[in-house]
KOLBAKOL-931355 format. One record per residue (C-alpha): residue number from 1; residue in three letters; x, z, y. Coordinates in nm, 3 decimals, m for minus. Layout:
! residues N
+-----+-----+---------+---------+---------+
!   k !   r !      c1 !      c3 !      c2 !
+-----+-----+---------+---------+---------+
! NUM ! Ala !       X !       Z !       Y !
...
+-----+-----+---------+---------+---------+
This chain:
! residues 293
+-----+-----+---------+---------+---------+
!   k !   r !      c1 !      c3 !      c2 !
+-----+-----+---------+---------+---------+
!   1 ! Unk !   4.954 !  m9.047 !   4.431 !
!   2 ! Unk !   5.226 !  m8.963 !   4.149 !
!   3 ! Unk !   5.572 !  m8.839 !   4.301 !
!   4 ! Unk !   5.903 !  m9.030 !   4.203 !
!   5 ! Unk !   6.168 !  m8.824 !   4.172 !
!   6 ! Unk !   6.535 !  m8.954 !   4.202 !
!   7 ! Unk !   6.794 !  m8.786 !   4.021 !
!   8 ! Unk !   7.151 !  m8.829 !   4.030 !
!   9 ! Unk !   7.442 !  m8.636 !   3.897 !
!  10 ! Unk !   7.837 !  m8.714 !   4.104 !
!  11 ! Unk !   8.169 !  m8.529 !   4.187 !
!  12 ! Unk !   8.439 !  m8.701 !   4.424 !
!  13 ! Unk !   8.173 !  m8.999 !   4.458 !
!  14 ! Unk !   8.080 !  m8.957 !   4.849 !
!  15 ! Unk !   8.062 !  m9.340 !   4.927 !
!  16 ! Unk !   7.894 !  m9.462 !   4.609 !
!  17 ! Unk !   7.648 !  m9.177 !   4.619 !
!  18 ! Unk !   7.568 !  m9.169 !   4.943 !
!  19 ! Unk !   7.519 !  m9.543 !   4.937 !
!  20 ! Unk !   7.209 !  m9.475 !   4.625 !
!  21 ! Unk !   7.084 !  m9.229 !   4.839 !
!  22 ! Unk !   7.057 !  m9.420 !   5.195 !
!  23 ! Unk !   6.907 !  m9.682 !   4.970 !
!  24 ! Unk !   6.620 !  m9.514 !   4.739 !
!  25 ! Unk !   6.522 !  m9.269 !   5.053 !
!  26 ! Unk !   6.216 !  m9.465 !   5.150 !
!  27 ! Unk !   6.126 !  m9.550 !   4.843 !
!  28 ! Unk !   6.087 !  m9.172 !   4.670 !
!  29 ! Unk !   5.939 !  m8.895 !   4.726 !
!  30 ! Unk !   6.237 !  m8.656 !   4.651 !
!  31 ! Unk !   6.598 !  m8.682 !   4.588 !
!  32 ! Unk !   6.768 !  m8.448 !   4.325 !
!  33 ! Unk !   7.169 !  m8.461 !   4.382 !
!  34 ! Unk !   7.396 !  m8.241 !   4.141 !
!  35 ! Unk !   7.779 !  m8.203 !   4.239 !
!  36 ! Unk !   8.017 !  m8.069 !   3.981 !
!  37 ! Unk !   8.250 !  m7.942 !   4.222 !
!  38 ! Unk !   8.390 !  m8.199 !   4.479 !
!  39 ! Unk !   8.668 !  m8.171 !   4.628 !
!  40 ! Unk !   8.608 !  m8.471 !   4.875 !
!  41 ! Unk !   8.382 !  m8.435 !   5.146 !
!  42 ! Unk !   8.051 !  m8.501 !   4.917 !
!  43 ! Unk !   7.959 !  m8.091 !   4.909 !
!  44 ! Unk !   7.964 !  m8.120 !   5.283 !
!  45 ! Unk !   7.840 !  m8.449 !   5.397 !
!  46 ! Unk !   7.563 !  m8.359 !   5.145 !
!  47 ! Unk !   7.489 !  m7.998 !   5.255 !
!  48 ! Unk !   7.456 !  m8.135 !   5.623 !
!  49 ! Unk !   7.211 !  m8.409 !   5.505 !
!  50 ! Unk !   7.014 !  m8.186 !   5.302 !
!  51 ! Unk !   6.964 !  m7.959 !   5.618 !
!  52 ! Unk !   6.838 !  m8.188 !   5.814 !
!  53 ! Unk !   6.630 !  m8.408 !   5.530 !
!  54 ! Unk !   6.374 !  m8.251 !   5.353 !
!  55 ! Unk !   6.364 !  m8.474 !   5.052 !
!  56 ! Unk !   6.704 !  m8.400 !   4.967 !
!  57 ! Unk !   6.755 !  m8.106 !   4.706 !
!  58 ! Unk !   7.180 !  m8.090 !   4.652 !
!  59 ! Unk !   7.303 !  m7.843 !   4.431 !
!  60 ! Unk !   7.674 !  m7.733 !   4.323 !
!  61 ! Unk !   7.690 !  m7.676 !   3.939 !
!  62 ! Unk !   8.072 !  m7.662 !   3.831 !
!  63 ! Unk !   8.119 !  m7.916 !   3.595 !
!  64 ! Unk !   8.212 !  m7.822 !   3.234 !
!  65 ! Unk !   8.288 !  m8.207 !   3.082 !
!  66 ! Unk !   7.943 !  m8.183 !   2.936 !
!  67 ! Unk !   7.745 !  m8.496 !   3.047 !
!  68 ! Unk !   7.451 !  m8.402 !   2.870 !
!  69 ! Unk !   7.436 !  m8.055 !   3.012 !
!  70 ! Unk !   7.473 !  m8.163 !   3.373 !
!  71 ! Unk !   7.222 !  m8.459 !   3.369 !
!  72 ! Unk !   7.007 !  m8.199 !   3.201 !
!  73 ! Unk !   7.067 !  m7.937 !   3.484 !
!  74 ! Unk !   6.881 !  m8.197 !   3.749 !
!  75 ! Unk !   6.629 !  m8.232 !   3.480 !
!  76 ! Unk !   6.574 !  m7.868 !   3.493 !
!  77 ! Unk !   6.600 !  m7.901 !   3.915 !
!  78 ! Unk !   6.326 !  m8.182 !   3.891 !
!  79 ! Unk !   6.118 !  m8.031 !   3.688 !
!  80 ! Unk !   6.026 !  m7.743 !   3.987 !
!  81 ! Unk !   5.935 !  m8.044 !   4.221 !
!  82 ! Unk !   5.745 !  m8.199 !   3.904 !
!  83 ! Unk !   5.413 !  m8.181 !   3.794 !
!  84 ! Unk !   5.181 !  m8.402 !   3.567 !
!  85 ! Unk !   5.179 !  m8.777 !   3.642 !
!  86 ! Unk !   5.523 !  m8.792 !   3.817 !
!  87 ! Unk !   5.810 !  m9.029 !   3.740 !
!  88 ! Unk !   6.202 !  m8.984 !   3.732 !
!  89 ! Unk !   6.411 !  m9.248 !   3.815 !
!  90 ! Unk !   6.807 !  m9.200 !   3.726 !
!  91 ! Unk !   7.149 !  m9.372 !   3.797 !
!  92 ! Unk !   7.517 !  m9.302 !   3.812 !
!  93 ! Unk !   7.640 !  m9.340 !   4.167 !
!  94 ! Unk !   7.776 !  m9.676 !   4.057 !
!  95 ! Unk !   7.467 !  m9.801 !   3.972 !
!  96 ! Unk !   7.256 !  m9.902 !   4.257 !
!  97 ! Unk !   6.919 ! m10.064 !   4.186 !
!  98 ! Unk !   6.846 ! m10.417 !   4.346 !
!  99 ! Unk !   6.558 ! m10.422 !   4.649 !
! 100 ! Unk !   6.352 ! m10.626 !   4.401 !
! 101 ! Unk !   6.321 ! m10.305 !   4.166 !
! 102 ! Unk !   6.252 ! m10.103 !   4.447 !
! 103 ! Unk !   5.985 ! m10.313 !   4.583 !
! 104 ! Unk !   5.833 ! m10.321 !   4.277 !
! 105 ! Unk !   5.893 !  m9.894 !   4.144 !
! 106 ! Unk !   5.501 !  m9.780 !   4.231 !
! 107 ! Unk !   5.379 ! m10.098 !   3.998 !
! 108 ! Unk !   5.668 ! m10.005 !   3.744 !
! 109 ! Unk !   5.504 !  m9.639 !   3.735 !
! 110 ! Unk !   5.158 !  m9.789 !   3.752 !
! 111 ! Unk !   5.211 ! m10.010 !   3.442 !
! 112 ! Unk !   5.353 !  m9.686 !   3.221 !
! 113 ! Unk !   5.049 !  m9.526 !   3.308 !
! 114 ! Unk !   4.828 !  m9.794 !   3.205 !
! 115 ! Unk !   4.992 !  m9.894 !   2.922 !
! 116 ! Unk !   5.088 !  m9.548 !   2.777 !
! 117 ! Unk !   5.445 !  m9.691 !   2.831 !
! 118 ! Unk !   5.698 !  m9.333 !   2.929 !
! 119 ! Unk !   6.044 !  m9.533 !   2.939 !
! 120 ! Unk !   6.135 !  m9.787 !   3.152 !
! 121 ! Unk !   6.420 ! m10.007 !   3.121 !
! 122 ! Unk !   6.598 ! m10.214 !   3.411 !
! 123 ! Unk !   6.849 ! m10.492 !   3.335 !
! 124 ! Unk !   7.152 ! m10.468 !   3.459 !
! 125 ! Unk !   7.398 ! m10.727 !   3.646 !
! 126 ! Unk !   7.778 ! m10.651 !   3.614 !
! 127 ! Unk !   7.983 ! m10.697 !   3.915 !
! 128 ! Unk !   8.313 ! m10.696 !   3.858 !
! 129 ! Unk !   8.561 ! m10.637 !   4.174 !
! 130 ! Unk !   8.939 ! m10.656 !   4.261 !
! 131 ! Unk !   8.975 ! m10.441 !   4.587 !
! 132 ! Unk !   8.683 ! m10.526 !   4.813 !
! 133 ! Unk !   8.667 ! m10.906 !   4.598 !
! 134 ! Unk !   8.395 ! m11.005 !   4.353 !
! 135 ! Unk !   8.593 ! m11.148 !   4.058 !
! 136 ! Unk !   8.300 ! m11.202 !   3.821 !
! 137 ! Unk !   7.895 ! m11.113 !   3.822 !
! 138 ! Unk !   7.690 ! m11.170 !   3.519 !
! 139 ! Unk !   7.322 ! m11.084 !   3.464 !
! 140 ! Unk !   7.405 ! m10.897 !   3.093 !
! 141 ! Unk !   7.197 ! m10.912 !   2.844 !
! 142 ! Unk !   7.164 ! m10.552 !   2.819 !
! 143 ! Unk !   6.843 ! m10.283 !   2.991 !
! 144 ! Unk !   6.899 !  m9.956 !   3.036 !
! 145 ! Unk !   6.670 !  m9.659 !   3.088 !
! 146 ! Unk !   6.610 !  m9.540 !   3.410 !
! 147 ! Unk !   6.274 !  m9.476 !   3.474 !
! 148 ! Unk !   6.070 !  m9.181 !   3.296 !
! 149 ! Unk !   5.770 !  m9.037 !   3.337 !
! 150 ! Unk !   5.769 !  m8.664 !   3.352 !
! 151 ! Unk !   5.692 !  m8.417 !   3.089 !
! 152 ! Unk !   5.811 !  m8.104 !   3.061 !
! 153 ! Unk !   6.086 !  m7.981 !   2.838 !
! 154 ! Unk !   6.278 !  m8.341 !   2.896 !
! 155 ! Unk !   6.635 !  m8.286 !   2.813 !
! 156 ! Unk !   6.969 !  m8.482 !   2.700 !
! 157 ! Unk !   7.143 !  m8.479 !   2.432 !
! 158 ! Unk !   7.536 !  m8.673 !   2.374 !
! 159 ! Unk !   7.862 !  m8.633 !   2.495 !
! 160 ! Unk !   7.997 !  m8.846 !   2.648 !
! 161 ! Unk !   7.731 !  m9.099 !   2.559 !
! 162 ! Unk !   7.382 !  m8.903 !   2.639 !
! 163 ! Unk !   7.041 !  m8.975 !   2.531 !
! 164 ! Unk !   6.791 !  m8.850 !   2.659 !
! 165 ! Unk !   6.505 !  m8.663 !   2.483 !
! 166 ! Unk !   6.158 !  m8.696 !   2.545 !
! 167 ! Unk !   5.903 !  m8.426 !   2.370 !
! 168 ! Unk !   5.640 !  m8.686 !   2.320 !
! 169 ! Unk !   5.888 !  m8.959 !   2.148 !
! 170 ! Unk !   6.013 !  m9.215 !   2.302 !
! 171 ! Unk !   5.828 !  m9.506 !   2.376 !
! 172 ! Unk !   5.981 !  m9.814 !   2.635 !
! 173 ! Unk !   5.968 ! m10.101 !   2.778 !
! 174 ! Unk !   6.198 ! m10.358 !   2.933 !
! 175 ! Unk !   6.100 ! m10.505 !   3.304 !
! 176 ! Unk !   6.224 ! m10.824 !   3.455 !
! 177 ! Unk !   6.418 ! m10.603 !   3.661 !
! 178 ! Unk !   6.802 ! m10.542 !   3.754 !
! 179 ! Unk !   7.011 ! m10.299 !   3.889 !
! 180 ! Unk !   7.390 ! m10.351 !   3.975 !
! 181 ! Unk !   7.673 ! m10.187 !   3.809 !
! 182 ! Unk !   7.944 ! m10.214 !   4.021 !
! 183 ! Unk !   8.310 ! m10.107 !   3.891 !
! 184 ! Unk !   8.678 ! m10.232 !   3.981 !
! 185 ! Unk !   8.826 ! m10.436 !   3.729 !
! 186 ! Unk !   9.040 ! m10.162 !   3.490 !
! 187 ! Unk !   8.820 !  m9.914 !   3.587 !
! 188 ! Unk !   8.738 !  m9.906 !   3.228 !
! 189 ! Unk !   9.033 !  m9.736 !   3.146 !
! 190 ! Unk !   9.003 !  m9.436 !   3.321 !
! 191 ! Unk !   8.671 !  m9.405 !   3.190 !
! 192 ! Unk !   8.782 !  m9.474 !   2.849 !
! 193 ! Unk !   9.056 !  m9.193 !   2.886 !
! 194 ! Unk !   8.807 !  m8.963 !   3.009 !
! 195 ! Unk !   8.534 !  m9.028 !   2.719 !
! 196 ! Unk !   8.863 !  m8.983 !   2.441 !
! 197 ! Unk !   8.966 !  m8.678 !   2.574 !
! 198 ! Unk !   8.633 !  m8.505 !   2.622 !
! 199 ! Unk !   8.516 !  m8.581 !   2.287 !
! 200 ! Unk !   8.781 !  m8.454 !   2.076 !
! 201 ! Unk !   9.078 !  m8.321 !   2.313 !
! 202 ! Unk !   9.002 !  m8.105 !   2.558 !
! 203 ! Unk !   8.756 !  m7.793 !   2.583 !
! 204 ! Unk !   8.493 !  m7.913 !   2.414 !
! 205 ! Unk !   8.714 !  m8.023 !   2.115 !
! 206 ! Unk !   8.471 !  m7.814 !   1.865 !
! 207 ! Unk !   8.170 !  m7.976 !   1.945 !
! 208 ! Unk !   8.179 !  m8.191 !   1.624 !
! 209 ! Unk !   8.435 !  m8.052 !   1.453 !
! 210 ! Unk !   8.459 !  m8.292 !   1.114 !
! 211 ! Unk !   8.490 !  m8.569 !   1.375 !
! 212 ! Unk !   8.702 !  m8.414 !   1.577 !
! 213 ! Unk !   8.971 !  m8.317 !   1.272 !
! 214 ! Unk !   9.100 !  m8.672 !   1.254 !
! 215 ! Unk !   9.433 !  m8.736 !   1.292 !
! 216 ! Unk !   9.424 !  m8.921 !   1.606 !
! 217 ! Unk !   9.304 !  m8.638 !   1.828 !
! 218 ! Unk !   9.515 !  m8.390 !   1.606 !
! 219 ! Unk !   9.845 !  m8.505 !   1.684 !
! 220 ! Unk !   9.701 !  m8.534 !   2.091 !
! 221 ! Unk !   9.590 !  m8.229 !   2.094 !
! 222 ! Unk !   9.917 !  m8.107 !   1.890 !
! 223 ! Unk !  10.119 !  m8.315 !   2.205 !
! 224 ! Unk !   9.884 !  m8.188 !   2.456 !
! 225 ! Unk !   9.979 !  m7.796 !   2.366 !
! 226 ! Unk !  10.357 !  m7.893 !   2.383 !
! 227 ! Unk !  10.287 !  m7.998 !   2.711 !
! 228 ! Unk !  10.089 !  m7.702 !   2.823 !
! 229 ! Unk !   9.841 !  m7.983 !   2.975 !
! 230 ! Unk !   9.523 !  m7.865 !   3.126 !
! 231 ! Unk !   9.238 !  m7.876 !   2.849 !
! 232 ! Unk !   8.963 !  m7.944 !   3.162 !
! 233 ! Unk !   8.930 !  m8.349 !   3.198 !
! 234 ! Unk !   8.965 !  m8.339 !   3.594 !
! 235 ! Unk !   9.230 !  m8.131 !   3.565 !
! 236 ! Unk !   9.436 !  m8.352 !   3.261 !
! 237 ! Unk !   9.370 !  m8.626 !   3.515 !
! 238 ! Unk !   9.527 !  m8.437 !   3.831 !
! 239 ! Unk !   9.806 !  m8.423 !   3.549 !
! 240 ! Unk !   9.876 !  m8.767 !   3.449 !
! 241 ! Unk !   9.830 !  m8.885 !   3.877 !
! 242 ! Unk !  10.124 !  m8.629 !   3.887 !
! 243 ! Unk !  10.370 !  m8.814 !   3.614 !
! 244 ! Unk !  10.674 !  m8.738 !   3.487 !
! 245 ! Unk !  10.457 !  m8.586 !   3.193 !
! 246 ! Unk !  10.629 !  m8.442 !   2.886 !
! 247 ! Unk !  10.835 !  m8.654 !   2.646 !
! 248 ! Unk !  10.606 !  m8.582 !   2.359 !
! 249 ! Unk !  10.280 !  m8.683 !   2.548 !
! 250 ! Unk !  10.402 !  m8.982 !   2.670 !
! 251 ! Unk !  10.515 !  m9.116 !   2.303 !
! 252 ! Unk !  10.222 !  m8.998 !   2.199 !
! 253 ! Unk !  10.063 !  m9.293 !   2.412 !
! 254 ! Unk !  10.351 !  m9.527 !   2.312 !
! 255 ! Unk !  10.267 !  m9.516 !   1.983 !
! 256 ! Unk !   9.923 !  m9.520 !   1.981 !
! 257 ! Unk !   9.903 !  m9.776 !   2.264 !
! 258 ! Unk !   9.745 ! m10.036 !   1.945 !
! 259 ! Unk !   9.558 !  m9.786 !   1.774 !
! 260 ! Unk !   9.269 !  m9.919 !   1.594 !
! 261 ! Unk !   9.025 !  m9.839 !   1.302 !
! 262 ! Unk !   8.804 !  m9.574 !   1.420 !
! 263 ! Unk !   8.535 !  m9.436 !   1.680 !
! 264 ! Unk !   8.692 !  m9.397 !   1.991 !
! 265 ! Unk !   9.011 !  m9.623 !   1.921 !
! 266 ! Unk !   8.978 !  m9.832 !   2.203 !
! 267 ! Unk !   8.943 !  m9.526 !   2.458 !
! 268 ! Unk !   9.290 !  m9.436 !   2.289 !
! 269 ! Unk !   9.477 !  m9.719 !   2.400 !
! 270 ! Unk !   9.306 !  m9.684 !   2.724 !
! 271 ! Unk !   9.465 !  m9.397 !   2.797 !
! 272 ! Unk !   9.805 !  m9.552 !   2.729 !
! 273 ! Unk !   9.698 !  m9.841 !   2.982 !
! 274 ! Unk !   9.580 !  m9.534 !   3.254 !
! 275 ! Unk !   9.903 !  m9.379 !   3.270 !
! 276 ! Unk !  10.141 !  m9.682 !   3.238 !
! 277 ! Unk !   9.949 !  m9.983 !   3.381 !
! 278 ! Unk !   9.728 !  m9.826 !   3.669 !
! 279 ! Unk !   9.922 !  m9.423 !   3.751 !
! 280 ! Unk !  10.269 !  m9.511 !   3.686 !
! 281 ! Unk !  10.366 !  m9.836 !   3.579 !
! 282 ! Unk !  10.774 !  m9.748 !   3.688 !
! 283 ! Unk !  10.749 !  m9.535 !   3.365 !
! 284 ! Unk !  10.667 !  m9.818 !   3.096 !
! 285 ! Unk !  10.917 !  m9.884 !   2.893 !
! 286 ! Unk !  11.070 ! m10.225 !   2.996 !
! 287 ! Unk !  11.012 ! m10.357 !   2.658 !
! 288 ! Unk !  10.672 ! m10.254 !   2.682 !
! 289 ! Unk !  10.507 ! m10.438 !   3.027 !
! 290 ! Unk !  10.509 ! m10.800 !   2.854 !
! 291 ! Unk !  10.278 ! m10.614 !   2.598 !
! 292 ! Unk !   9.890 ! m10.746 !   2.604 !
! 293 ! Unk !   9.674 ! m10.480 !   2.486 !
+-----+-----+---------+---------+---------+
């Protein structure tokens, strides 16, 4: 019988990932974890479960804010557990596939087989939550790849949005199937922030570099020197939870807080409603917290 191979990248994730993995255990035959450098107790609740669990391969690859590299790098873990006929199924630790998918993951692989199908695609239902509240759940109208049979030289491509590539071309098909993204309401926004300042802020600023040359990430990346912030996103973030950033940073976000017009605008105001709304809403401007953005 054909292996499935789970394979999940996280970093300060413990209870989500830990959750995915007590979950998919029976239903895999190994379980690929890659931490980018935790500093919660992930690295060592993992380590101590990987002793004692054979299926469980966890490895400690700093992260670099490269999402394609490091979903690549348990590609390239996989791939020694791999061999012709297997299957890789893939999720973010807040994305935990329903029992009914799980049930049904051997007949999934089955059907690829027989259908020379290599992609397939789960649908996923949104949960939003306010503390430990559900607030709204919707069955979306949108599948997303998660289950692949193996090949070799599989790799991603994208940052922050990665796509994976697939030697043979890519070839899918959607299954009447969910999986549950789970995420607190503004949640969003941090996420936002983060995708903005990878892309064309921090180290990997060159990466696209005609892109990255508009004026928008110019003048934050002009405020961000000032500042002497941290160019590493994890780090930028330890920053802003600090506060009390520079005066040339913060109106920076204050005028930019309705940016709009271009790739990437709405992860601009994002950032605005990161550090004001959700880090430090004493800071806003008084003028300001009426504001709907």
């Amino acid at each position: 019988m054909s292996k499935i191979i789970f394979c999940q990248m996280t970093m300060n994730r413990l209870a989500e990932t830990r959750v995915c993995v007590e979950k998919y255990l029976d239903y895999v035959d190994k379980v690929v974890i890659v931490d980018g450098g935790s500093i919660d107790d992930t690295i060592f609740y993992f380590r101590n479960w990987a002793a004692e669990e054979p299926k469980i391969s966890f490895t400690v690859i700093p992260w670099k804010d490269r999402f394609y590299e490091q979903r690549t790098n348990y590609l390239r873990i996989a791939d020694t557990f791999s061999s012709p006929g297997d299957h890789l199924l893939v999720s973010d630790p807040d994305e935990l596939l329903e029992t009914k998918t799980l049930d049904n993951l051997r007949k999934v692989a089955t059907y690829l087989e027989k259908n020379d199908r290599n992609v397939g695609c789960f649908r996923s239902r949104d949960i939003s939550m306010k503390g430990p509240k559900v607030v709204h759940e919707n069955l979306a109208d949108y599948w997303k790849h998660l289950f692949y049979r193996w090949e070799p030289g599989m790799y991603y491509v994208g940052n922050p949005h990665e796509t994976m590539v697939i030697p043979s071309g890519f070839n899918p098909v959607q299954f009447d199937l969910a999986y549950t993204h789970t995420k607190q309401e503004n949640v969003t926004w941090h996420r936002g922030a983060r995708n903005f300042f990878v892309w064309g802020v921090g180290r990997n600023k060159e990466m696209e570099p005609d892109k990255c040359k508009m004026g928008v990430w110019l003048s934050m990346r002009e405020a961000c020197a000032e500042a002497k912030a941290p160019e590493r996103w994890h780090d930028f973030d330890s920053y802003f939870l600090r506060g009390n950033i520079s005066t040339t940073l913060k109106n920076w976000l204050i005028t930019n807080r309705a940016i709009e017009g271009f790739e990437f605008a709405s992860e601009a105001r994002e950032m605005y409603k990161l550090y004001f709304r959700i880090y430090h809403p004493e800071e806003e401007p008084d003028e300001l917290k009426k504001e709907s953005l």
